[in-house]
MILO-347058 format. One record per residue (C-alpha): residue number from 0; x, y, z. Coordinates in steps of 0.001 Angstrom, whole numbers, plus 524288, in hexadecimal, padded with zeros to 5 digits. Layout:
PT    k      x      y      z
PT  NUM      X      Y      Z
...
//
This chain:
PT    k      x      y      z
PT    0  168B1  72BD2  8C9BB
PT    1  16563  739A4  8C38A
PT    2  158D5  73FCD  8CA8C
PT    3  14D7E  748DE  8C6E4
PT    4  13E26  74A7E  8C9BE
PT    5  1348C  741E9  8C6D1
PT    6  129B7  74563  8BE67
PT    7  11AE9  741F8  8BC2A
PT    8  10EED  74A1C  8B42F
PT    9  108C9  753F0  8BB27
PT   10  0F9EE  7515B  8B7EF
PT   11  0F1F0  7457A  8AFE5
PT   12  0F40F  74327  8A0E3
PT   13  0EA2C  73D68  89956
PT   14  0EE49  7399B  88932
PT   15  0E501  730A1  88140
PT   16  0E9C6  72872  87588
PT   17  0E825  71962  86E93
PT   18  0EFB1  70E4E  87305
PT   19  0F87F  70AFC  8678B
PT   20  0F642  6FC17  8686B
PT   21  0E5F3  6FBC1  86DF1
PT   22  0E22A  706CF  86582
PT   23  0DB6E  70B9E  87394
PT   24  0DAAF  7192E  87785
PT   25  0E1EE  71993  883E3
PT   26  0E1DA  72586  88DAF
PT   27  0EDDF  72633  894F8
PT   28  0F059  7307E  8A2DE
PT   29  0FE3F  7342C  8A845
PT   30  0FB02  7376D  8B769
PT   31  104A3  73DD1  8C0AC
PT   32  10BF2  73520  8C985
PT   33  11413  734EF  8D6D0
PT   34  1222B  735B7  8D634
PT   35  12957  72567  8D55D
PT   36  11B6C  7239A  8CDDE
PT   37  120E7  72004  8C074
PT   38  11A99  71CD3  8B456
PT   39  10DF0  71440  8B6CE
PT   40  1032D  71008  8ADC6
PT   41  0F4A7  70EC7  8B34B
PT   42  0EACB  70672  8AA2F
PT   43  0DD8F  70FCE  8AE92
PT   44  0D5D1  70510  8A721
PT   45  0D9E9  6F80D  8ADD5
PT   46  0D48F  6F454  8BA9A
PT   47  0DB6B  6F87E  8C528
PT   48  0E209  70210  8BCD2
PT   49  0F0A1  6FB9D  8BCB8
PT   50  0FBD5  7025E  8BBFF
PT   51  108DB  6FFDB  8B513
PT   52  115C4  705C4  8B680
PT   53  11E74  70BBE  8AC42
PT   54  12894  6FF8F  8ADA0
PT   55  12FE5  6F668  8A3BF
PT   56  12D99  6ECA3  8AB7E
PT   57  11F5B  6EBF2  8A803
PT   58  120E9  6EC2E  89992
PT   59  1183B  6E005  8954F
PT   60  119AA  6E36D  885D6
PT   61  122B2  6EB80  87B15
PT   62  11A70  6E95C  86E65
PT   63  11874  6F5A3  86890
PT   64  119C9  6FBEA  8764D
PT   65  11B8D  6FA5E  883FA
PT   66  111BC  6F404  88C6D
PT   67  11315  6F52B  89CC3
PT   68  10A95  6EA55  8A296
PT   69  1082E  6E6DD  8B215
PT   70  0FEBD  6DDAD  8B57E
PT   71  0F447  6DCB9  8AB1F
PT   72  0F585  6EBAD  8A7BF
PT   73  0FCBD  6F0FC  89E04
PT   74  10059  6FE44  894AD
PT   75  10515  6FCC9  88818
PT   76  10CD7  7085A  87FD4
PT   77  11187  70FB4  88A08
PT   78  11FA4  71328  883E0
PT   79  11B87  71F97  88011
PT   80  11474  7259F  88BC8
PT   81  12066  72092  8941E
PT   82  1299D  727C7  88AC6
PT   83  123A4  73463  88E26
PT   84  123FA  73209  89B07
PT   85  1323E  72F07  89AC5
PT   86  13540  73A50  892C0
PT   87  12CCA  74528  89A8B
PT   88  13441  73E2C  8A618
PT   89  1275A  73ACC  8ACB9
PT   90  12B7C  73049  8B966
PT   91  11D98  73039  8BE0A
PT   92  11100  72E1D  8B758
PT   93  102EF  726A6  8B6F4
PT   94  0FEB9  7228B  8AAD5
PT   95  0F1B6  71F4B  8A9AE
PT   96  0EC62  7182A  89CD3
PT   97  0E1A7  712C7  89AD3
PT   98  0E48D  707CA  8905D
PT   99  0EEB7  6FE7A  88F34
PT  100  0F6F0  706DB  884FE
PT  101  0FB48  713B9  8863E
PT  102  0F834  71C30  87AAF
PT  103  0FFD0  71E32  86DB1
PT  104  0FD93  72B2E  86B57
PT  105  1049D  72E17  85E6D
PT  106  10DEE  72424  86356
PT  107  117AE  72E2E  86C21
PT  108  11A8C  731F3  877FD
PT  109  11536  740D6  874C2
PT  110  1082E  74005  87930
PT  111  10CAB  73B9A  885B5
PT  112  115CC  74689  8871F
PT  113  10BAE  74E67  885B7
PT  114  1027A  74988  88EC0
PT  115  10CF1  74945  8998A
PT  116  112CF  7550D  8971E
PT  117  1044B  75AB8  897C3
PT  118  10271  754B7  8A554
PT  119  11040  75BF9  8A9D4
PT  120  119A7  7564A  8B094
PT  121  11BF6  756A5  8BE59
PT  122  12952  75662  8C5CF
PT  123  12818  74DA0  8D21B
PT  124  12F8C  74D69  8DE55
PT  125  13627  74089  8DDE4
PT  126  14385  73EFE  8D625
PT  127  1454A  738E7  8CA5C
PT  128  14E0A  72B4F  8CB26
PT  129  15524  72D59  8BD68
PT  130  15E37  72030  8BA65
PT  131  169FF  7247C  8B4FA
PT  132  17041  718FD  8AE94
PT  133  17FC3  7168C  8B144
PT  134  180FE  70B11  8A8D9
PT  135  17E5F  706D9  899A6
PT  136  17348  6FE12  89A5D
PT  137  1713A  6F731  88B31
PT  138  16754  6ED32  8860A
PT  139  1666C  6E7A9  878E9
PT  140  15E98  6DE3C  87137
PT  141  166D1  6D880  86847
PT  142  15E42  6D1B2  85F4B
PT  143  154EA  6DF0F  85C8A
PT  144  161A3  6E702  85D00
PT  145  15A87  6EF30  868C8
PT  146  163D4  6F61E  870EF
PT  147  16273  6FF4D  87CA2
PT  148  16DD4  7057D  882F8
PT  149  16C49  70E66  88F3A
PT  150  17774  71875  8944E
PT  151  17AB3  71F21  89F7A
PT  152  1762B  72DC1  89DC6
PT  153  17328  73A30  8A4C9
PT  154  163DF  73A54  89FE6
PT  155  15B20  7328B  897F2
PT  156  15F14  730B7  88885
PT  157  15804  725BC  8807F
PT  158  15C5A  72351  87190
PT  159  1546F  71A6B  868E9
PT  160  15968  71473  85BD2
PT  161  15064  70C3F  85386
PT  162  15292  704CE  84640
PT  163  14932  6FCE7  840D6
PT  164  151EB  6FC54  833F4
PT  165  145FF  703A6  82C9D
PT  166  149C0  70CD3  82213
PT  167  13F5F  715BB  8272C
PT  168  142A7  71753  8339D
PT  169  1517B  714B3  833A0
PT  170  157F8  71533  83F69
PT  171  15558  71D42  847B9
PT  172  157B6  7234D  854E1
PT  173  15400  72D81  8600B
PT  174  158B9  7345D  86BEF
PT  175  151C3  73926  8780E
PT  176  15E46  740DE  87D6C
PT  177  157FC  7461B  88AB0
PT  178  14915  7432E  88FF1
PT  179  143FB  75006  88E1F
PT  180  14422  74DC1  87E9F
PT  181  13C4F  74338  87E83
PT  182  12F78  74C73  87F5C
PT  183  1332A  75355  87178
PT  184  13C52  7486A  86B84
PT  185  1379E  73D7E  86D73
PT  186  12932  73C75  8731F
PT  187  1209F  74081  866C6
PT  188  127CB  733E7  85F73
PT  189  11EC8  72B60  85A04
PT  190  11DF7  71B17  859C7
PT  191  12109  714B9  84C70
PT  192  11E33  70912  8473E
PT  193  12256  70258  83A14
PT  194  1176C  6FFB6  830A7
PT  195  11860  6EF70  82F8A
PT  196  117A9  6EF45  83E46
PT  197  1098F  6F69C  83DF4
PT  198  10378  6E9F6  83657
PT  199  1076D  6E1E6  841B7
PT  200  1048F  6E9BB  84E25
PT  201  0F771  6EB41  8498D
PT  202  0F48D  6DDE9  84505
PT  203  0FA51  6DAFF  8534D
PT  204  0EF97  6E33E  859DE
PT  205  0F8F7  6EE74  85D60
PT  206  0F99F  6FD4C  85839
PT  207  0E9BD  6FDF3  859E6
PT  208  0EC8D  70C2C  85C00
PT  209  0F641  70EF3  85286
PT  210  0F40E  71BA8  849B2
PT  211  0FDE3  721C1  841D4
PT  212  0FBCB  72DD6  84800
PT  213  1041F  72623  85440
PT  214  10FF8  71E70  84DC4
PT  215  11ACE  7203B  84392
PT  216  1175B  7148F  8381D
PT  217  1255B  712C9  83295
PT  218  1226C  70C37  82458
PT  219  12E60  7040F  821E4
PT  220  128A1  6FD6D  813BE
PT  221  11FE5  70141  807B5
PT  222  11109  701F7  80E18
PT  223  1064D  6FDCD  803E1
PT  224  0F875  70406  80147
PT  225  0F448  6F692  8071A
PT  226  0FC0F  6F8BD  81211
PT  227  0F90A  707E7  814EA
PT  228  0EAEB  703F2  8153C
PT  229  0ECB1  6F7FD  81E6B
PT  230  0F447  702BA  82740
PT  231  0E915  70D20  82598
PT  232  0DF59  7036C  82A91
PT  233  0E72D  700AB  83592
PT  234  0E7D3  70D9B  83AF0
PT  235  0DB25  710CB  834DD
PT  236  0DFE0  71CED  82C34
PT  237  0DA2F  71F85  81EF6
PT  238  0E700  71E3B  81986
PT  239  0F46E  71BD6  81BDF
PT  240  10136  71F65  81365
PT  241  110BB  72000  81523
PT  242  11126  72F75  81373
PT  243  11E83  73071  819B0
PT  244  12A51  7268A  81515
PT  245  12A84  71C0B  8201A
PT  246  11F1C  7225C  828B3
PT  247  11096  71CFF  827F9
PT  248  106A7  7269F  826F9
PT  249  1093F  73842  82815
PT  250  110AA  7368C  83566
PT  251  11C3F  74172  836CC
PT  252  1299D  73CBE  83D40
PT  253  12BDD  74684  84935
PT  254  13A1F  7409D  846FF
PT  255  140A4  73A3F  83E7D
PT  256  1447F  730CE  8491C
PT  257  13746  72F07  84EF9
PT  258  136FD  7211E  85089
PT  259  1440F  72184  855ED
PT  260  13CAA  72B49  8608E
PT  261  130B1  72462  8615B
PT  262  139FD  719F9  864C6
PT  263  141F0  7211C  86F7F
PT  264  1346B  724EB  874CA
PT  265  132D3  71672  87769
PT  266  13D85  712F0  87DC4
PT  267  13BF3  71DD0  886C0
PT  268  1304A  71A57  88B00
PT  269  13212  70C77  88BA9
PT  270  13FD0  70EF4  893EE
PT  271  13719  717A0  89D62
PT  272  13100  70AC4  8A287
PT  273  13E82  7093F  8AA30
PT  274  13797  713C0  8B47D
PT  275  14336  71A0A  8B74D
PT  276  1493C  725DF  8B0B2
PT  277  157F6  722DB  8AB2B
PT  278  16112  72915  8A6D6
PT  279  16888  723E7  89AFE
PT  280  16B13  72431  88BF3
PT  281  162AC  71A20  885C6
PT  282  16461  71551  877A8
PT  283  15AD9  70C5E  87554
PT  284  15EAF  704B7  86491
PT  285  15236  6FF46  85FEC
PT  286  14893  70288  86B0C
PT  287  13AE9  6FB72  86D69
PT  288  13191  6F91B  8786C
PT  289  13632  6EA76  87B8A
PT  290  1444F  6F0C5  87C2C
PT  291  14263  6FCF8  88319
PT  292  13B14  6F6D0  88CAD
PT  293  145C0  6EBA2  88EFC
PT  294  15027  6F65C  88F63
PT  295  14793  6FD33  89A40
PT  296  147F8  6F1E6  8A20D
PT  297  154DC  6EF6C  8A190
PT  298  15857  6FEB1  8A6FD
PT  299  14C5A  6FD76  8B155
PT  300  15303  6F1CB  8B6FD
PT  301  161A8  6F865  8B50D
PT  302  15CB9  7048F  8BD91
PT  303  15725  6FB8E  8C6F1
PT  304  1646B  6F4B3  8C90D
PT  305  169D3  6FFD2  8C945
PT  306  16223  70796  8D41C
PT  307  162F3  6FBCB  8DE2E
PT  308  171DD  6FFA2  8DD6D
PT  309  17A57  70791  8E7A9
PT  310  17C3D  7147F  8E21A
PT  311  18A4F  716A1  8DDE9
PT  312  1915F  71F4C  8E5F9
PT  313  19363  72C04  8DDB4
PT  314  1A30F  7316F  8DB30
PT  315  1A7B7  73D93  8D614
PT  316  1B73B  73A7C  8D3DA
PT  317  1B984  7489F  8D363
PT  318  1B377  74AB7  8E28E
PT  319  1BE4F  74B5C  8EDF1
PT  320  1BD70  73D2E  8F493
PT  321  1BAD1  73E08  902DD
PT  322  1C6AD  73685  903C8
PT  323  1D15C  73231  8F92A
PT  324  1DB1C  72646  8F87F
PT  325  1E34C  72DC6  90311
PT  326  1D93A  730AE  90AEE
PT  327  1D3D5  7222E  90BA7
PT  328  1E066  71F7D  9105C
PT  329  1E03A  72575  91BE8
PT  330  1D468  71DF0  92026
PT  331  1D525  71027  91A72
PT  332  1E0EB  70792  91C76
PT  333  1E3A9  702FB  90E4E
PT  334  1EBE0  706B9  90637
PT  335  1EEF3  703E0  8F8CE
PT  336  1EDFC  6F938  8F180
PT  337  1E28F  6F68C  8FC18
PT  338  1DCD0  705AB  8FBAA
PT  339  1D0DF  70250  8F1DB
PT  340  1CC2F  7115A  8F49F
PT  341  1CFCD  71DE1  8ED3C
PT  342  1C535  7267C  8F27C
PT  343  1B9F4  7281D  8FCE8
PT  344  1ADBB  730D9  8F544
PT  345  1A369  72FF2  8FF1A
PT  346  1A2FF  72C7E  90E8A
PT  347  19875  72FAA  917BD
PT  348  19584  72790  92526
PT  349  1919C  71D54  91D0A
PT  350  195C6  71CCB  910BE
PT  351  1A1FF  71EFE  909A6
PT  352  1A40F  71CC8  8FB50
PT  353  1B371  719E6  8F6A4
PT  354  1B8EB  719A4  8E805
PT  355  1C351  71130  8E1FE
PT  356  1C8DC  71325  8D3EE
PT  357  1CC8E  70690  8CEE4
PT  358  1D8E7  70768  8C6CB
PT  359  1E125  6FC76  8BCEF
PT  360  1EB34  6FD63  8C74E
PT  361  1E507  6FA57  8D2B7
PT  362  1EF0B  6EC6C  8D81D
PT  363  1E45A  6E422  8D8F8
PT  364  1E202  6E50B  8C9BF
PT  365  1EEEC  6DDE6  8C8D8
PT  366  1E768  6D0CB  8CBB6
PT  367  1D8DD  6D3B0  8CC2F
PT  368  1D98E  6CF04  8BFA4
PT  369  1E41C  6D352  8B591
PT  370  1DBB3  6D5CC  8A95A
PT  371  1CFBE  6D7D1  8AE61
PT  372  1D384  6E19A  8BAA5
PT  373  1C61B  6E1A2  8C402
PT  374  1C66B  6E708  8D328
PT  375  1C6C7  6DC3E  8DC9F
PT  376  1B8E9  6DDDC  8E222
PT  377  1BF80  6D891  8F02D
PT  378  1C6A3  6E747  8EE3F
PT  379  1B88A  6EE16  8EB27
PT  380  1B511  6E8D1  8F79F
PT  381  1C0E7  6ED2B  8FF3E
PT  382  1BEBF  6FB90  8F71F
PT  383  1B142  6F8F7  8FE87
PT  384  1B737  6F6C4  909D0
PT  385  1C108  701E4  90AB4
PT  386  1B659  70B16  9067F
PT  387  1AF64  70705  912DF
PT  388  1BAC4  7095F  91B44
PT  389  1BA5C  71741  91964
PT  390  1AD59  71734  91D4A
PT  391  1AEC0  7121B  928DC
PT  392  1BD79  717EE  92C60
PT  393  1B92D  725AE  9287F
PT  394  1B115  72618  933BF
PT  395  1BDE0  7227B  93D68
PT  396  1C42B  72F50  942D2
PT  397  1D21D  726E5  94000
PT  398  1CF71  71DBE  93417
PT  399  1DCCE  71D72  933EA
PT  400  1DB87  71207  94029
PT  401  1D205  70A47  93B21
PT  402  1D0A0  6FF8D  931A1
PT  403  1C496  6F9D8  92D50
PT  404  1C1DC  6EBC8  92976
PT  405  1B7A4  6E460  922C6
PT  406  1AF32  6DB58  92A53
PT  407  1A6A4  6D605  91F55
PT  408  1A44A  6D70D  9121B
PT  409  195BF  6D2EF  90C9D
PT  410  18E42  6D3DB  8FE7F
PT  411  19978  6D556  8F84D
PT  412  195AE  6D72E  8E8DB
PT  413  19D46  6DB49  8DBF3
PT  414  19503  6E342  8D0B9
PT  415  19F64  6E6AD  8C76C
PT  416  1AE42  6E5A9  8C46C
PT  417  1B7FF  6F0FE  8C9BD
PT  418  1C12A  6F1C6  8BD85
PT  419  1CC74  6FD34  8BE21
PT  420  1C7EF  70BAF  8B9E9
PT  421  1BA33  70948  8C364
PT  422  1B92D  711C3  8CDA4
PT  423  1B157  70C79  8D93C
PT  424  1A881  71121  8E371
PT  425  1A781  709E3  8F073
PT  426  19CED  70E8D  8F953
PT  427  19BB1  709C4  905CF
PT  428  18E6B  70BFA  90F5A
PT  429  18D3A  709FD  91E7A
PT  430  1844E  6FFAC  91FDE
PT  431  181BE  7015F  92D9D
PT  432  187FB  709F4  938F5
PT  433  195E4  70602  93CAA
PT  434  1962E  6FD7E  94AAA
PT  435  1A2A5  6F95C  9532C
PT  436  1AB1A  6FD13  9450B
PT  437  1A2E2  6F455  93C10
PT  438  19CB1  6FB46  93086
PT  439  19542  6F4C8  92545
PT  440  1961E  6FAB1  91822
PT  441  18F4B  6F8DB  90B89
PT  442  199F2  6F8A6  8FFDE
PT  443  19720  6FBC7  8F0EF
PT  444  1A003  6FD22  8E673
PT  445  19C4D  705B9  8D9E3
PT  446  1A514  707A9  8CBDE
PT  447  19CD8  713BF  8C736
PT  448  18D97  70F50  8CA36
PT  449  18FED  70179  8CA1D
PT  450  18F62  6F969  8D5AD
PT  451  19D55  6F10B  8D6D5
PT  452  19CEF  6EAAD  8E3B9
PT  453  197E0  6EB53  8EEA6
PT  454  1989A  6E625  8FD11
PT  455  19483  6E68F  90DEB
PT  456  19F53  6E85D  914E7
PT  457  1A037  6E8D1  923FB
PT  458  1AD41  6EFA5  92967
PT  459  1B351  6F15F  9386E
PT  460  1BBA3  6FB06  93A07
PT  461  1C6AB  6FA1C  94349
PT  462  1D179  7015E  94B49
PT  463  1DF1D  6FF08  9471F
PT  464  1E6C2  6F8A6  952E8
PT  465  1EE94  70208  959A0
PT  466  1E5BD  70E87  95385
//
């Protein structure tokens, strides 16, 4: 996990704007808030004022935007305002709105930038939990040809490619390459929309508040007089003419991949409904709402796995071991082909963490299984075991004259397979104090971050007769 401060706004916002879909004017207020706070919605004009949280889980729609619903409350359209959140890195914030859709704007994130950035931000006391992903995490739709791949990374990089096999647009993609971009590249990217879906979402009661002073209109066929006028009325203009090849009405391309942005934009602020910064290189192929939002569930619910795991023990191969091979000699009694230890990394009074490089020509790869070599996961144990052993021998003046055996071994479970060329990790922890030479030990087993085995084990040590 990668650390820094958490942030919030240093003094109330107010922005005014319509609702895309009601056609309402909607007032909307960003309020400072306490450190683990979050992102939370407050409906000022329900009763009782409800309040929802910036979550995935609550997303109750995807048409033409993402909805967050709890209870009978919900706010609709709020991909935008959660992208500029995400990219002025803003944990903690109250966002009052008084409406059930957050404001279109001219169909960016920009204004909210601005409104944010106007409040300031403030640095707060309490760390930052950044998620730094260790492990390719994919999701595809096969039917849709929807893909989204996420890569381990050391900060946050999201790429967007869209194709909707128009000769206008083409295909198209774009790159936010570190967070702090987002504010010049990406925010002030406008929403499109393709003429012969404009027919429909207004016959369907939707884009009340559409003007084309707040979307791209990407005109994909010939557009007659008939049909400028029919479009005029619509968004009640005098008139209405394809000035630009492809592009409805005077509107001027800030890129020449804006969609592509405006597209990027979303899935920002859709993937900031996971709650949890991450770190990791994103490519989402054919991005929408329904999509992003599945793909955000399915990393919320990977970093929750992954948190309610033991830490893996950390090891620097180029750090002198506290002991070597030669040195674990001289305190255990095996020897090989029964020595499952090459090193001891860590050992306090009551822990002790021991590594073992698996190799091709370890004996027991002879039979365990020719073909298809995998470490006997009786001999993880017994690495367990030994690993343990030096925890409790170490503290012996004359470890030489003791052996230690194993009383009892509980909860025994296997993750993963141990294949040759892993190196693995055991750390053992004192359970409890040691009493009349009985010591109970917790036993986990990591290949890099992954969790391989693990086990309780309760040990006696012993005098050698005649020592």
């Amino acid at each position: 996990m990668t650390h820094s401060y958490q942030q919030t706004i240093k003094k109330e916002a107010t922005l005014s704007g319509v609702g895309l879909h009601s056609g309402k004017t909607v007032t909307v207020k960003f309020l400072p808030a306490a450190a683990n706070h979050g992102i939370k919605f407050q409906r000022l004009d329900l009763e009782g004022q409800p309040i929802i949280a910036a979550d995935c889980d609550l997303v109750s729609t995807v048409q033409r935007g993402t909805t967050l619903e709890k209870g009978t409350a919900s706010v609709a359209t709020v991909e935008h305002l959660m992208s500029a959140l995400v990219g002025l890195q803003i944990d903690n914030c109250l966002v009052q709105i008084d409406s059930g859709e957050v404001p279109i704007m001219d169909g960016s994130a920009k204004y909210f930038v601005e409104a944010l950035e106007k409040a300031g931000l403030q640095e707060q006391a309490e760390e930052r939990d950044i998620f730094e992903l260790r492990e390719n995490i994919h999701y595809a739709d096969k039917d849709s040809g929807v893909e989204y791949l996420a890569m381990p990374s050391n900060r946050y990089k999201v790429t967007a490619l869209i194709d909707y096999k128009s000769e206008v647009l083409g295909q198209q993609h774009a790159t936010l390459d570190k967070v702090t971009d987002f504010k010049n590249e990406i925010a002030p990217s406008r929403t499109f929309a393709f003429l012969h879906e404009l027919e429909t979402l207004y016959a369907a009661g939707l884009i009340r508040g559409g003007d084309l002073n707040n979307a791209i209109v990407v005109v994909d066929k010939p557009v007659s007089q008939e049909e400028q006028k029919k479009l005029a009325d619509m968004f009640n203009k005098p008139d209405i003419k394809v000035v630009e090849e492809g592009i409805l009405n005077n509107v001027e391309l800030y890129h020449h991949n804006e969609p592509a942005r405006h597209k990027l934009l979303d899935v920002i602020g859709d993937l900031g409904l996971i709650g949890t910064p991450i770190h990791a290189n994103i490519i989402a192929t054919k991005p929408g709402h329904k999509h992003n939002v599945e793909f955000a569930k399915i990393l919320k619910a990977h970093i929750k796995q992954e948190r309610l795991k033991p830490p893996a023990p950390f090891y620097d191969p180029n750090k002198e071991p506290i002991y070597d091979a030669t040195g674990i000699e001289k305190i255990l009694p095996h020897r090989y082909p029964f020595l499952l230890l090459d090193k001891i990394i860590f050992l306090s009074e009551t822990e002790v963490v021991g590594v073992k490089a698996v190799s091709f020509n370890e004996e027991f790869f002879r039979g365990h299984f020719p073909g298809n070599p995998v470490m006997p996961g009786v001999l993880q144990v017994e690495a367990m075991a030994q690993t343990g052993g030096i925890l409790v021998l170490h503290k012996m003046p004359d470890p030489q004259n003791y052996d230690t055996y194993f009383l009892k071994i509980n909860n025994v479970k296997f993750k993963q397979r141990v294949v040759p060329g892993d190196t693995i990790l055991f750390k053992l922890e004192m359970i409890g104090p040691m009493r009349r030479g009985i010591i109970e030990m917790k036993g986990s087993a990591y290949v890099g971050n992954k969790l391989v085995s693990e086990a309780d084990l309760m040990a006696k040590i012993q005098r050698k007769e005649g020592k």
